[in-house]
N, C-alpha and C positions, 0 to 999 in steps of 0.2 A: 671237828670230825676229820676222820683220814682225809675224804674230798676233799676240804677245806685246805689242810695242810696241803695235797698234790697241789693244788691250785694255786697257792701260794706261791710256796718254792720255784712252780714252773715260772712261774712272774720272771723270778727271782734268775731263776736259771736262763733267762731269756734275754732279760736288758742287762745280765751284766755280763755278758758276753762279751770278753776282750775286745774282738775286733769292732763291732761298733761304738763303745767306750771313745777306742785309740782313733779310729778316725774322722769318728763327728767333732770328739771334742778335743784330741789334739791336731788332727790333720786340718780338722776345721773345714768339714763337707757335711752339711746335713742331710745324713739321708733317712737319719728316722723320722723325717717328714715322710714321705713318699712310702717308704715302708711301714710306718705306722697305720697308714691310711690304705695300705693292702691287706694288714692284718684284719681292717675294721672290713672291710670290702670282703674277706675268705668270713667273718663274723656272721655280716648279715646275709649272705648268699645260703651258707650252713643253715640257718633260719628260715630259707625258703623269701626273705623280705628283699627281691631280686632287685626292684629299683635305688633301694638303698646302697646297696652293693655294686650296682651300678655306677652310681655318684661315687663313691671314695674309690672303687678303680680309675675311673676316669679322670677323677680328683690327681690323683698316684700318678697316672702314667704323665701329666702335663707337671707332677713336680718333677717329675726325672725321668728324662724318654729309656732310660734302662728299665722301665718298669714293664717295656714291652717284653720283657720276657716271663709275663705272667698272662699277657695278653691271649695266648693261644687254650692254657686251662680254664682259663676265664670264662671264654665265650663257648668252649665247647661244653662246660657245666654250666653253663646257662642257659643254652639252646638244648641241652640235654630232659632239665629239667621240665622246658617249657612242655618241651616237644612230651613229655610224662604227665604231666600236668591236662594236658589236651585230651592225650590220650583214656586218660582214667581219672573218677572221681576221687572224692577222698577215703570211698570205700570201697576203692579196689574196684569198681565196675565201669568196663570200659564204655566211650562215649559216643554218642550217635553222630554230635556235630565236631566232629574233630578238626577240621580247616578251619570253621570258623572260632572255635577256639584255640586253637594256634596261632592265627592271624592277629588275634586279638592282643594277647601274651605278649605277641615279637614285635608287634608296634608300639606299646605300651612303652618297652624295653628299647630299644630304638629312638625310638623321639628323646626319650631319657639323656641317651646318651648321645644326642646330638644336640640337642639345647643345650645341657651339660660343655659340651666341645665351644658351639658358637661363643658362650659364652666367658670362659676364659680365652676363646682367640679373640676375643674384640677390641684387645685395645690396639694389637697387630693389623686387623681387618681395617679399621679405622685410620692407618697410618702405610697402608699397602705394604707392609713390610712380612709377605709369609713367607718370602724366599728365603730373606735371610734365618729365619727360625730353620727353613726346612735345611740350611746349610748349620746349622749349629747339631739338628738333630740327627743329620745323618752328616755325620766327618770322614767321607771316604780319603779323603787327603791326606789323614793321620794315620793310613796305615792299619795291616792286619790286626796288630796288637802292640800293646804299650811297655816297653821295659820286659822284665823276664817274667812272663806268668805261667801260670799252672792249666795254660787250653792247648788245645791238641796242633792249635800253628805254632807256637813257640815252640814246643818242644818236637815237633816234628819236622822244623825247623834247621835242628841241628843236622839234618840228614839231606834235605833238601829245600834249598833257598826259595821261599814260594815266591815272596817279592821282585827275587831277581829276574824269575824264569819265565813268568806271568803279569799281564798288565792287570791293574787295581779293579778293573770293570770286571772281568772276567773271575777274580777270585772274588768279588763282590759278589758274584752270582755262583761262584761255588761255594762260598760259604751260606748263603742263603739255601742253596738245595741241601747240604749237609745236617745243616739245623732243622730243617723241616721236614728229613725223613731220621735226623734222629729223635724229633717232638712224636713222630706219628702212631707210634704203640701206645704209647699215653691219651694221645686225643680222644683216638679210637676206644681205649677201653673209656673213658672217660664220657664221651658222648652218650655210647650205650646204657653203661651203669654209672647216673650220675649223682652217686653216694657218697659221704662223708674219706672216709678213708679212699677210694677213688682217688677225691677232687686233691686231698692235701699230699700225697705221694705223685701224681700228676703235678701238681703245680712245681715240686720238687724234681720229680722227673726233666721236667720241661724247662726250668730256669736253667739247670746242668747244660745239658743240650743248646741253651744258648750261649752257656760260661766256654762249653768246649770250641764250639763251632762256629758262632758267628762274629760276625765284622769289627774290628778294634774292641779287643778286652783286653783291660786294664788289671792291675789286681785288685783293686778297690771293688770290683765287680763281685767279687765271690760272695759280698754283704746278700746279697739277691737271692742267689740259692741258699745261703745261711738262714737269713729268718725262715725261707720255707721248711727248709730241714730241722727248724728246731720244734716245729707245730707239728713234724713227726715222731717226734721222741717214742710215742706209742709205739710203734712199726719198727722203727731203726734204731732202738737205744742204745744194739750193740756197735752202734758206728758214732754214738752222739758224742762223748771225748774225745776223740781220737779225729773227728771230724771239726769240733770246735777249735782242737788243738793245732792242727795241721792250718785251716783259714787262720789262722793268728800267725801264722810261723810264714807262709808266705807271703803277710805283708812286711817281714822283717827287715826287706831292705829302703822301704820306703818311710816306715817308720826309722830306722836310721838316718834317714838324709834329715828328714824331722826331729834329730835329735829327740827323740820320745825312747832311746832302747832301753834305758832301768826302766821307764813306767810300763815299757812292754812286757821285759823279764818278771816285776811283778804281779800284776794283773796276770799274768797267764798260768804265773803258778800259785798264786792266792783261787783261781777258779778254778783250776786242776784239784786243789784240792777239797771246793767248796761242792766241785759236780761230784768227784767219785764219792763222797758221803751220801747225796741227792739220787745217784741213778742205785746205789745201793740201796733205799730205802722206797722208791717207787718200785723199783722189783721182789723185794721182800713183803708188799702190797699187792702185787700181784698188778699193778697198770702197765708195765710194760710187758708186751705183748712176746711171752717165751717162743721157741724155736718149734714148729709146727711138726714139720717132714721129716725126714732121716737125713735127708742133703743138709737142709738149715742145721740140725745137729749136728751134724760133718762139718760143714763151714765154719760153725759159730767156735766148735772143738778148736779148728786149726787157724782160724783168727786169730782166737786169744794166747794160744799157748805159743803160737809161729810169727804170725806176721804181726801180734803187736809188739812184740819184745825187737824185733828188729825195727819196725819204723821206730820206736823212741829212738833203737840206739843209732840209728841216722840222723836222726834229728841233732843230739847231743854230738856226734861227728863233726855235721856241718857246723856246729855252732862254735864248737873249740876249736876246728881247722881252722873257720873263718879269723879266729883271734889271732893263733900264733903261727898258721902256715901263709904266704903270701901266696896266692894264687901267679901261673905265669903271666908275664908280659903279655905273651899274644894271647892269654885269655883272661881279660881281666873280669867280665863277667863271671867268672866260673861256679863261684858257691850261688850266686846270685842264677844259676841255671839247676843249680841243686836242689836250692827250696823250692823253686817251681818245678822239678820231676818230682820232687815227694807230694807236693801237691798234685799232679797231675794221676799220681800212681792212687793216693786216697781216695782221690774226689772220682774218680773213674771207678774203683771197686764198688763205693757206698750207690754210685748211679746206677751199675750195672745190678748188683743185688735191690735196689729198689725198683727196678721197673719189673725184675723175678719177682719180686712179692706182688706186684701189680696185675701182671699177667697170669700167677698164682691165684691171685682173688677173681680172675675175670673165668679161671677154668672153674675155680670152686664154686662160682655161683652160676654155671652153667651145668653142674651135675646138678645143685638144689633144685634148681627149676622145677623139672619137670615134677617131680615130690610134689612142691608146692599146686602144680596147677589141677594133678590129681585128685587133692584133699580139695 
């Protein structure tokens, strides 16, 4: 059946995604543990089976405390839910004992995911050793950010030295206010309407938001909002190449110190050409979700014909500069600041247009409403 095949191919189109290939199995970082086990955690939450979903996020965030940047979608479509759930039966008609049915839901949910916690801290607990965890999990020592990436301290960086000018507590605590008033349009539509399309533009919303903004990111990080952006495909296909393309390309220089750059070069164009057949044929199916408004029209118009023809040819710029032009002495990062503005320039558009589709869907189902409460 068509479903059959989308379903497939997405598989397909998902795990062989350059950059997780290149750096689980050549960098040798397992993160598709911890991201496997959030994709299972977005699975059963989608299903309404919250304690389940509980367990494999909680699971996720103790294999890799970067999994906190799914933590804030997480709980606000979980408490959204509950807080629905309470409030109304299964047929729509609202309930008499709403507290007590709330109460009921969020301890269930709670104890879940606190036995779930004691549980893997125990062998810590047992040996008094939480300090040192909570010094592994939060590395304020290491700095804003790690080598040249694609978030908004590196590249804003070039302009003004944040490290130099500001002690580490202080930008610790401005990068934490910047993340969490760039997560808060999401949350908030999120909490209220906590729906399918919601949760997985939200959790995508929100992982960005911590790739730009908060404390020591690395480029390895982008893996984070990658899987989330790719269970978007629906919503964002016009950014799905172009986006998988570009996370590949800013780990380019890391993957070079790893001597992995032929299995880079191929893999990224063996998938280049395996997605443009795949987002062609989910669209001529009709799942990928066409341009709605006369803006999305306009936009999608001047993407394709304007800004994608130039990002490749930056892309292939930097790639050939980097071979036969030597960058100068006093800047020997230089291409190495390249790939992370183009990154920075992608992954910023695809954010900013996903949270407008978000806030799109929160006006659009606040014109339905009242229709619906009419009838």
């Amino acid at each position: 059946s068509t479903w059959g095949s989308i379903r497939n191919s997405a598989f397909l189109a998902i795990t062989l995604l350059p950059p997780f290939i290149l750096i689980d199995h050549g960098h040798f970082q397992y993160n598709c543990v911890p991201l496997g086990l959030t994709l299972w955690a977005v699975f059963f939450c989608l299903r309404k089976k919250l304690v389940f979903g509980s367990i494999c996020f909680v699971i996720a965030l103790h294999a890799k405390q970067m999994s906190l940047y799914f933590a804030i979608p997480f709980f606000c479509y979980i408490l959204g839910t509950i807080i629905n759930r309470a409030l109304y039966t299964s047929n729509g008609q609202r309930r008499q004992k709403f507290l007590s049915e709330f109460i009921t839901e969020f301890l269930r949910i709670a104890v879940t995911c606190v036995v779930t916690t004691i549980v893997l801290w125990l062998p810590w607990l047992l040996e008094s050793r939480i300090g040192d965890v909570l010094k592994a999990i939060f590395p304020l020592h290491r700095g804003l950010y790690q080598l040249k990436v694609a978030s908004f301290w590196c590249i804003s960086d070039v302009v003004f030295k944040w490290e130099r000018h500001l002690p580490t507590e202080l930008l610790a605590v401005l990068s934490f206010g910047l993340t969490l008033v760039a997560s808060l349009p999401s949350a908030y539509v999120l909490l209220r309407r906590p729906n399918q399309k919601n949760f997985c533009l939200a959790l995508f919303n929100i992982a960005m938001a911590f790739f730009f903004f908060s404390f020591h990111v690395h480029e390895k990080t982008i893996l984070l909002p990658l899987i989330v952006f790719a269970i978007n495909l629906k919503y964002l296909s016009l950014f799905y190449v172009d986006f998988a393309t570009v996370a590949t390309v800013t780990l380019h220089n890391l993957l070079q110190e790893d001597k992995l750059t032929l299995q880079y070069y191929v893999l990224l164009l063996v998938y280049l050409v395996f997605i443009e057949q795949w987002i062609g044929f989910i669209t001529s199916v009709g799942f990928a979700k066409p341009p709605e408004t006369h803006f999305q029209r306009t936009f999608t118009k001047l993407y394709k014909n304007v800004y994608r023809p130039g990002l490749y040819l930056a892309i292939v710029l930097v790639h050939v500069g980097e071979k036969f032009i030597a960058p100068p002495k006093s800047l020997p990062f230089l291409y190495n600041l390249f790939y992370a503005t183009i990154g920075f320039l992608q992954f910023g558009l695809t954010w900013v247009y996903s949270n407008y589709l978000l806030i799109v869907s929160q006006a659009q189902t606040k014109q339905v409403e009242p229709k619906l409460k009419s009838n």
